[in-house]
C-alpha positions in Angstrom: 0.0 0.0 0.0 1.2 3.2 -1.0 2.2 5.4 2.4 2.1 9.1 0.8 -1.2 10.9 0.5 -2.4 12.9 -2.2 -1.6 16.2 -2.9 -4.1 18.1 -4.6 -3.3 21.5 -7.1 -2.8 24.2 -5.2 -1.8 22.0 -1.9 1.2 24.4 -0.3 4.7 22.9 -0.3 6.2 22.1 3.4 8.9 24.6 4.1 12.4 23.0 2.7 10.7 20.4 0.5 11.0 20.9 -2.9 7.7 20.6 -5.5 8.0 17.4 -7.3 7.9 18.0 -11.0 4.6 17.1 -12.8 5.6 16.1 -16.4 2.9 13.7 -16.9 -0.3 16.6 -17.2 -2.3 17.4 -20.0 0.4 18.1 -22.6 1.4 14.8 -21.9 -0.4 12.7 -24.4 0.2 15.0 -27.7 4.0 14.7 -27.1 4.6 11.6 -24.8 7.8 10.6 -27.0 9.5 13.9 -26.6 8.6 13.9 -22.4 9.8 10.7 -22.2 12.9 10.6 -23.7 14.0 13.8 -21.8 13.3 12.0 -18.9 15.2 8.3 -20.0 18.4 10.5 -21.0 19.1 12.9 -18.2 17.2 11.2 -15.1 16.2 7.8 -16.2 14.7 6.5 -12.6 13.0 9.8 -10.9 10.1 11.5 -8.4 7.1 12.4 -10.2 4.0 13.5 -9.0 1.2 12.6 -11.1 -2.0 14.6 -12.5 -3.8 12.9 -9.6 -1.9 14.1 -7.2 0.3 11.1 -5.9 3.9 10.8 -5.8 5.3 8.3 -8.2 9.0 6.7 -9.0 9.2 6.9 -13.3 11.9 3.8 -14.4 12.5 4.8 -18.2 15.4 2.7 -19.5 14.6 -0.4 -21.4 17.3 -2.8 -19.5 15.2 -1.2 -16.0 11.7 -1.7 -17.4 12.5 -5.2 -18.2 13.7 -5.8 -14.4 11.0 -4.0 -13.0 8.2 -6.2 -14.9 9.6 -9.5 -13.8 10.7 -8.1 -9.8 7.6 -9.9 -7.5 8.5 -7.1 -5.1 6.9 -4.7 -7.3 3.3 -5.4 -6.9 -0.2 -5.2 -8.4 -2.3 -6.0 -5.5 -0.1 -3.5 -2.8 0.4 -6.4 -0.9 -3.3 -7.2 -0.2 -5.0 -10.7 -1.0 -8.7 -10.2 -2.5 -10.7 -11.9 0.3 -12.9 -14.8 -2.1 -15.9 -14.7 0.3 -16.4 -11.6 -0.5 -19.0 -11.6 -3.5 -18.2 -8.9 -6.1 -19.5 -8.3 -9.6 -17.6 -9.0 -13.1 -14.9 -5.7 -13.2 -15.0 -5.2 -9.2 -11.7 -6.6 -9.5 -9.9 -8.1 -12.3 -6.5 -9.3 -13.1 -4.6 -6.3 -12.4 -5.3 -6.2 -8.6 -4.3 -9.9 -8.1 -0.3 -11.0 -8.0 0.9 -14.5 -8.3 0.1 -16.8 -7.4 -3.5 -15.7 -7.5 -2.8 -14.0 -10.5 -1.5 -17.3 -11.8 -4.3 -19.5 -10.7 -7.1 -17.0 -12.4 -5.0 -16.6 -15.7 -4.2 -19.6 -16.6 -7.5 -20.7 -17.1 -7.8 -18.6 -20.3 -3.9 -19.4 -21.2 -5.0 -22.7 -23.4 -8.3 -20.7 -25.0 -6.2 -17.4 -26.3 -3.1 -19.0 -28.0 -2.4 -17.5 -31.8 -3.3 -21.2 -33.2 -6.9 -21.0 -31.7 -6.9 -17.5 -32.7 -6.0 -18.2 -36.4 -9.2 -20.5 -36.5 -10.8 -17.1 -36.4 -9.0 -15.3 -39.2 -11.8 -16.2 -42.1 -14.8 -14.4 -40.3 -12.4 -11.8 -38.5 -11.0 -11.1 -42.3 -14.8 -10.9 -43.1 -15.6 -8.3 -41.0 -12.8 -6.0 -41.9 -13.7 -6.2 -45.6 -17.7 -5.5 -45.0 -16.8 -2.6 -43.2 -14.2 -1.1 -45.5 -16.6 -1.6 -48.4 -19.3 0.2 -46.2 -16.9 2.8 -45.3 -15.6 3.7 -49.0 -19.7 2.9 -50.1 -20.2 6.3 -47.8 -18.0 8.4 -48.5 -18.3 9.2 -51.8 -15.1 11.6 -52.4 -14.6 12.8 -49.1 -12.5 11.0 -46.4 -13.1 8.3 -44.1 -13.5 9.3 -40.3 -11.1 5.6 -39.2 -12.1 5.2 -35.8 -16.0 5.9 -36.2 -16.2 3.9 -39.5 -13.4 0.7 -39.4 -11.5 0.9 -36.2 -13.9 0.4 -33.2 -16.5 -1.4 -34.9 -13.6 -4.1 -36.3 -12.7 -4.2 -33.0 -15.6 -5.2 -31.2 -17.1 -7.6 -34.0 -13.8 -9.1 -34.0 -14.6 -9.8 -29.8 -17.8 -11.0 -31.0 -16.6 -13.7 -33.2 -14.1 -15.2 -30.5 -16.6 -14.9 -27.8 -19.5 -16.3 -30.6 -21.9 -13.8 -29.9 -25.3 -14.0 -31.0 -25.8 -10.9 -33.8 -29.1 -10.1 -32.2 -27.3 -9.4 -28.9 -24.4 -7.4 -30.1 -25.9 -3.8 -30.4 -26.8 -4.2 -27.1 -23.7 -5.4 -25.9 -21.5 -2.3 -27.6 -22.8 0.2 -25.4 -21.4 -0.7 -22.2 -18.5 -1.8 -23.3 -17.9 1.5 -25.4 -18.8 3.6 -22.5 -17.0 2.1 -20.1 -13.9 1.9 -22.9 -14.4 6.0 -22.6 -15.9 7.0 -19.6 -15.5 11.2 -20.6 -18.3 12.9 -19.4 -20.2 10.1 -18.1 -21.4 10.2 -14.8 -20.7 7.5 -11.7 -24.4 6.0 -11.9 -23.7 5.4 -16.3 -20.2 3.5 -15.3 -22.4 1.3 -12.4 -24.7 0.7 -14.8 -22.6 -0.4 -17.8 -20.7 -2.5 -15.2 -24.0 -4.3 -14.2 -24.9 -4.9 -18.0 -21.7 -6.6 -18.5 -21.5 -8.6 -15.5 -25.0 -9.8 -16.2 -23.9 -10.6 -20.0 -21.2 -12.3 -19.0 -23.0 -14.6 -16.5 -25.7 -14.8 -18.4 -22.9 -16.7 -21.5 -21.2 -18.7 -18.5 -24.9 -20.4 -17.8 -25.9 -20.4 -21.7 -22.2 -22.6 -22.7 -22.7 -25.0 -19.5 -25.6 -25.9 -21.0 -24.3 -26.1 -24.8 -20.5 -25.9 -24.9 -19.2 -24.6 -28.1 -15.6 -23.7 -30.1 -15.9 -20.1 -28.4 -13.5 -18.6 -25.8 -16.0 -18.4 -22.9 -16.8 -22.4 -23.3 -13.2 -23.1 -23.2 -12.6 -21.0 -20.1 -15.1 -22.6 -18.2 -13.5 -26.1 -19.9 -10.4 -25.3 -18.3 -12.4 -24.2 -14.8 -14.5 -27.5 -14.7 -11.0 -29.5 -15.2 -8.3 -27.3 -13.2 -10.7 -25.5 -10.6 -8.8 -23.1 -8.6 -10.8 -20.1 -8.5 -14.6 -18.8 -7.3 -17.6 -18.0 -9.8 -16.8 -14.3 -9.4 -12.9 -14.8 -10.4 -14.2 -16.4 -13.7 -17.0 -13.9 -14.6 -14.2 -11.0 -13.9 -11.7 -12.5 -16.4 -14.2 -13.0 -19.1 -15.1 -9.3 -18.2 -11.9 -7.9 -18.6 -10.8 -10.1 -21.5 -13.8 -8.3 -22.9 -13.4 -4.9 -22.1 -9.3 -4.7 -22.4 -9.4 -6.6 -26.1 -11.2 -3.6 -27.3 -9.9 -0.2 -26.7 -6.7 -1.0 -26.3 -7.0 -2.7 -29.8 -9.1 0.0 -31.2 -6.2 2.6 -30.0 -3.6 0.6 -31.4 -5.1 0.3 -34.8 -5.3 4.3 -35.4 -1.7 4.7 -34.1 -0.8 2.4 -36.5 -2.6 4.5 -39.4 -1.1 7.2 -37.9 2.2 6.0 -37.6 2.2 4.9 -41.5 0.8 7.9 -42.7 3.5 10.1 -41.4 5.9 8.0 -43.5 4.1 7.6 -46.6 7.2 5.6 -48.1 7.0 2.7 -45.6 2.7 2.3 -46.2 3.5 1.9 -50.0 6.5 -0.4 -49.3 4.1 -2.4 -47.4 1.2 -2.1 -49.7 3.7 -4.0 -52.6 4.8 -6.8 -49.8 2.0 -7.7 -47.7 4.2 -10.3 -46.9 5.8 -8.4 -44.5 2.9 -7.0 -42.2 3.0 -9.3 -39.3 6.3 -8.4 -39.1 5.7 -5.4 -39.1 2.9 -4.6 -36.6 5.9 -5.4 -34.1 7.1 -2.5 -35.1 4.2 -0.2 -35.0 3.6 -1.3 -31.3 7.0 -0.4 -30.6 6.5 2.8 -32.6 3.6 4.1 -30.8 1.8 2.4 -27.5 -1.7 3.3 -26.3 -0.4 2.5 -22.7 2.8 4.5 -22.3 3.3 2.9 -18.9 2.1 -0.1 -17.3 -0.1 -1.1 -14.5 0.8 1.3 -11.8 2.8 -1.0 -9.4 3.8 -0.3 -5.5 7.6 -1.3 -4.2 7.0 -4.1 -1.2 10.5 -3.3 0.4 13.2 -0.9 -1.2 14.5 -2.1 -4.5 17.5 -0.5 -6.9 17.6 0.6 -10.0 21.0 1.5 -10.9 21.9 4.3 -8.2 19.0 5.0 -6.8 16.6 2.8 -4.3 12.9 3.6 -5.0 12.0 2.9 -0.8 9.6 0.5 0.2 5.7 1.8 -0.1 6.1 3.7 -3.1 3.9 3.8 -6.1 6.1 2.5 -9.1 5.2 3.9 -13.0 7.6 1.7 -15.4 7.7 3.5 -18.9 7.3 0.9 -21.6 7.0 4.0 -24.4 10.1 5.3 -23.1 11.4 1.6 -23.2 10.5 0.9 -27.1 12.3 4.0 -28.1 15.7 3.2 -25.7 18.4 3.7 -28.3 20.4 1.0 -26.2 18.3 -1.6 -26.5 16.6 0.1 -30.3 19.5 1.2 -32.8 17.9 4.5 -34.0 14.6 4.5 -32.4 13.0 7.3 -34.1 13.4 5.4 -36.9 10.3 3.8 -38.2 11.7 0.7 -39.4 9.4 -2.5 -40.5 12.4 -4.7 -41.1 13.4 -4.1 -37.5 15.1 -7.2 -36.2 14.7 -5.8 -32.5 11.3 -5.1 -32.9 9.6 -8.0 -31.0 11.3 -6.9 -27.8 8.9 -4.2 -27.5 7.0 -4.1 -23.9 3.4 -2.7 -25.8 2.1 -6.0 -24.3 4.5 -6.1 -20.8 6.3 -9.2 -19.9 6.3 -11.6 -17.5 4.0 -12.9 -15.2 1.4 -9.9 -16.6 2.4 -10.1 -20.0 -1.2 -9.6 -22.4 -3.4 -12.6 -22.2 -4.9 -11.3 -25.5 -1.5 -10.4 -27.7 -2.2 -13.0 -30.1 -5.9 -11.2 -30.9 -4.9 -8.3 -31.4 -1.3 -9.5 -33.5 -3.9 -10.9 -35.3 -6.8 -7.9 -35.5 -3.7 -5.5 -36.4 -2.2 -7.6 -39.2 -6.0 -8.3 -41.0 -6.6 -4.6 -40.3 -3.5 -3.4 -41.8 -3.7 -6.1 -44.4 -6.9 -4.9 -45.9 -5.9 -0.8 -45.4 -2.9 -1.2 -47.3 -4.7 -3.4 -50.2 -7.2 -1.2 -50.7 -6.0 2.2 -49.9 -2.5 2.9 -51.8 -1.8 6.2 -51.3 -4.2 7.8 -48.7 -3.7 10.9 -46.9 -4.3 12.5 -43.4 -7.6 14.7 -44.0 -6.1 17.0 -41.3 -2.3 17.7 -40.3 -1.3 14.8 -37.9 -0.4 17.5 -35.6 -3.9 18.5 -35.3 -5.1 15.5 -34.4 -6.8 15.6 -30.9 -5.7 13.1 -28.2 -7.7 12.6 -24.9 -7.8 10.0 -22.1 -4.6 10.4 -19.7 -0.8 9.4 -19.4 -2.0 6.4 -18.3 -4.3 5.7 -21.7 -3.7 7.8 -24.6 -6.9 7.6 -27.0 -7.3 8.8 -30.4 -10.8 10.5 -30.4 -10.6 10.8 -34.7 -9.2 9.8 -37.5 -10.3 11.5 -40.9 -8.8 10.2 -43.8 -8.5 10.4 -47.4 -8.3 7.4 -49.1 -7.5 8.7 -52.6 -4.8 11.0 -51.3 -5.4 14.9 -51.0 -8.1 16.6 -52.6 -6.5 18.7 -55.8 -8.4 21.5 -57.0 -8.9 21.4 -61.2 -6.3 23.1 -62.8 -6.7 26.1 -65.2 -7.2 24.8 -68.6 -5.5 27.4 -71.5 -8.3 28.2 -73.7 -7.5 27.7 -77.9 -7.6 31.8 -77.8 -5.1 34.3 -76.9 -6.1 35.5 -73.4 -6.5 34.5 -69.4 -6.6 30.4 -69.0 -9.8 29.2 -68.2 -11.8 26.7 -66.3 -13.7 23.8 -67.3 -17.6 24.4 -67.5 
């Protein structure tokens, strides 16, 4: 448990004790890359305080990063143990407040029911979706662009969920407005996030009866396969990590997807090199995670006793923030980071999806969502174009979730106004009737 309180804006500074810096505010997520790196080069492990208030240690160097996901004494839970008596609904707690080995007793029962294999037997319909909602997309947009996010991105996302969790189409309209809601809770109020959270635990429980009766091929039947067979955890436990497998496979996904666009449309040379060689997309998307994360840190961790990194020794209590963005663009662990390279033999050692004991239960959905997504984009679309400069684009959420609110883009490349047309007589050029 974390032993300094909060300190609100505008809290007074004891006498002699210096204001910790607050790098992390609302600039943060249009230029996390530049903060970052300032940080990783001059004072790679320091004392933040955060736009909530807290005091935080930031690790930033790759080699550190790495330590600090696979250190036990950096922990999830605080040091508490989830009492299971206790009856909570789906999302009351989920994976990220447990460490081993009740981490490890919950997770593993969705280990054998998320590997790429048993992912690939989705591709057909997943590949299906993508290209009914591109043709939909270019259908209505005549000549104008394509707003990504709205039109491809989250709905991709979320049918792609369907389709691995085999969800009835007559229930899935239903089912996108919790999960989209609580994926961006701006401007919602308290009793709209209660209320989405009761609509997915109750969809959720409501599958877990439904595939007792008739198991199937879907994710949710081979969950509760391995929970019949291996045991190990309460009703609640296995409602909460259908939940979250739910509700973190689709904005983080989402997210990723429009970074990726982004990412390619700032270097218009590597989409068309990629366009020619599909061949080389899965590859590829390692790089775009490394490139640009929708996370830029993970899971906020707290030090159980005092624990180095290099020369300095975050002390026992505190709240830990290890920079995985700062950690994909370490030049010594990524020759030339700030170059976006899809050949990049290093690239796989990015920490978009952590590592360790925490490390994504879904990575191989959404390696897979991002390669189809990219697959079909770069078929279809060969020289598109931002509709807006990249540097307007607005980004929301917080430092500990960048979003991408929009994404307007033009398939067919910019818009070019007619040129004057010289008329057969002497005189000004003219225009086309």
């Amino acid at each position: 448990m974390e032993t300094e309180p909060a300190v609100t804006a505008g809290t007074p500074v004891p006498a002699g004790r210096p204001r910790l810096p607050e790098p992390l505010g609302a600039g943060f997520v249009d230029r996390p890359a530049e903060v970052l790196a300032e940080i990783r080069e001059t004072c790679p492990v320091t004392r933040v305080r955060t736009p909530a208030g807290r005091p935080a240690w930031l690790v930033t160097r790759a080699e550190d990063v790495r330590a600090g996901f696979m250190d036990p004494r950096l922990s999830l839970s605080g040091g508490r143990t989830p009492d299971p008596a206790v009856r909570r609904r789906a999302l009351d707690l989920t994976l990220v407040n447990y460490d081993p080995p009740d981490h490890t007793r919950i997770r593993r029962l969705a280990t054998p029911a998320l590997t790429p294999a048993r992912m690939a037997a989705h591709r057909e319909r997943i590949e299906r979706a993508a290209a009914e909602l591109l043709d939909a997309a270019d259908a209505a947009r005549g000549r104008g662009p394509v707003e990504l996010m709205d039109a491809f991105a989250r709905p991709f996302a979320f049918r792609s969920l369907c389709e691995v969790f085999d969800v009835p189409e007559a229930e899935r309209a239903a089912l996108y407005e919790p999960v989209a809601l609580l994926a961006d809770k701006t401007g919602r109020t308290a009793a709209e996030v209660d209320a989405s959270v009761t609509r997915i635990d109750a969809f959720v429980r409501g599958e877990m009866a439904r595939r007792s009766a008739a198991p199937g091929d879907d994710l949710v039947s081979r969950v509760l396969a391995a929970w019949r067979e291996q045991g190990g955890a309460s009703e609640d436990e296995v409602a909460s990590l259908l939940a979250m497998l739910l509700l973190a496979g689709f904005d983080s996904t989402v997210q990723a997807m429009g970074m990726s666009v982004v990412a390619l449309l700032a270097h218009p040379e590597v989409w068309q090199r990629l366009s020619e060689e599909p061949g080389r997309i899965p590859r590829a998307v390692d790089e775009l995670l490394r490139w640009d994360t929708p996370g830029s840190f993970g899971t906020k961790r707290v030090a159980l006793e005092d624990i180095r990194f290099g020369d300095t020794v975050i002390p026992a209590g505190s709240g830990v923030l290890l920079s995985v963005a700062a950690a994909n663009h370490d030049p010594r662990c990524h020759a030339d980071p700030g170059t976006l390279d899809p050949g990049r033999s290093t690239a796989s050692r990015h920490l978009s999806f952590g590592l360790g004991p925490h490390y994504c239960p879904g990575s191989g959905l959404a390696r897979l969502e991002l390669t189809v997504a990219l697959t079909q984009l770069l078929g279809r679309w060969r020289r598109p174009a931002p509709a807006v400069p990249l540097s307007q684009l607005a980004w929301g959420g917080g430092y500990l979730h960048r979003r991408l609110a929009a994404l307007p883009v033009l398939p067919d490349g910019p818009v070019r106004r007619p040129l004057p047309v010289s008329c057969p007589s002497a005189g000004p050029p003219c225009r086309p009737r």
